[in-house]
N, C-alpha and C positions, 0 to 999 in steps of 0.2 A: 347540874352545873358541871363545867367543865374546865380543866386545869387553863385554857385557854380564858374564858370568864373569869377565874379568877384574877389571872395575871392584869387583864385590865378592869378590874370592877378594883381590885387592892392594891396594884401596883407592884405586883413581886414580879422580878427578874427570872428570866430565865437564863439558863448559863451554860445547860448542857443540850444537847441537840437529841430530840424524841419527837414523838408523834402524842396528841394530844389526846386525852383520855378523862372520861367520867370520872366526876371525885362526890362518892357516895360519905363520906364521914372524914372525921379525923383523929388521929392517934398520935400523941405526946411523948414520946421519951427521948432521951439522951442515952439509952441502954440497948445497947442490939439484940438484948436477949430478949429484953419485955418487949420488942419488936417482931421479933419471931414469934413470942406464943401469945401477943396479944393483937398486933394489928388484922385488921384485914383487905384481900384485896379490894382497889380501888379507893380506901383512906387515904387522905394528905397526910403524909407523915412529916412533923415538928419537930425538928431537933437542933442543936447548938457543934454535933460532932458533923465535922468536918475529913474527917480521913477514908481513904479508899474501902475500908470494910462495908460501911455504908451501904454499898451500891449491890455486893452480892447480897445482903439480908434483904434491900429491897426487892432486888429480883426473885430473892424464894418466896416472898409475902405476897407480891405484885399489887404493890402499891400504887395510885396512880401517881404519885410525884412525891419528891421529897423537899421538904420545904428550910431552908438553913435560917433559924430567925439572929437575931440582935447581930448585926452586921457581922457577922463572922464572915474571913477570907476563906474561900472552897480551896486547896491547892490543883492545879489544873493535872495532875495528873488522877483527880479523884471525879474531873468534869469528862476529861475522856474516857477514864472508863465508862460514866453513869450514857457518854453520849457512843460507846462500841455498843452497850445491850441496850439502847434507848430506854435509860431511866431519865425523867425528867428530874434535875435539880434546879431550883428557884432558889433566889434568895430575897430579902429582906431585912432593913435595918432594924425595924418593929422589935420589938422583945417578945419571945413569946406569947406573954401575959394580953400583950397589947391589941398581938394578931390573933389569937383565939377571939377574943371581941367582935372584930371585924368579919372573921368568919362563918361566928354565931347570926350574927347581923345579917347576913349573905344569906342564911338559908342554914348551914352547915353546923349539923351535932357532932357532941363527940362521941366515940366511936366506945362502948361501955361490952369490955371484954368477959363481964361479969352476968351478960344477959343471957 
């Protein structure tokens, strides 16, 4: 599946400008740290944080997109960074809770840093 397929199989928005990419799993935090030692690359990563740090933990993880749920506003200088290192950010009003559902549905497990 691919960050592209998702966008129109679930409806998420894109906002920053990237090139589309395989999305093998997904990884849940609002913590950039449990992002750093938990995700991995090519996961959708779920979160509700919205500020510019974002975009560097994604690029050390290489994530395939970041995903911003329950309508949270991106501030656009957190969309041009994610769109200088082509991080994909998406958004959706969904709540996380909601869009994991959808996802599962889609094909997409989560991502169990404990395996």
């Amino acid at each position: 599946m691919t960050t592209q397929d998702l966008i129109d199989k679930i409806g998420l928005k894109p906002l920053s400008k990237f090139e589309h990419r395989n999305v093998d799993g997904v990884f849940i935090s609002d913590m950039i740290s449990d992002v750093m030692a938990g995700a991995k690359s090519g996961n959708l990563w779920l979160t509700v944080q919205t500020h510019k740090s974002i975009v560097p933990a994604a690029n050390l993880v290489d994530v395939a997109a970041i995903v911003i749920t329950s309508g949270k506003e991106v501030p656009q200088e957190t969309i041009a960074l994610a769109s200088k290192y082509n991080i994909g950010i998406l958004c959706t009003g969904l709540p996380t809770f909601e869009l994991v559902g959808k996802l599962y549905a889609s094909g997409l497990s989560p991502n169990n840093p404990l395996k």
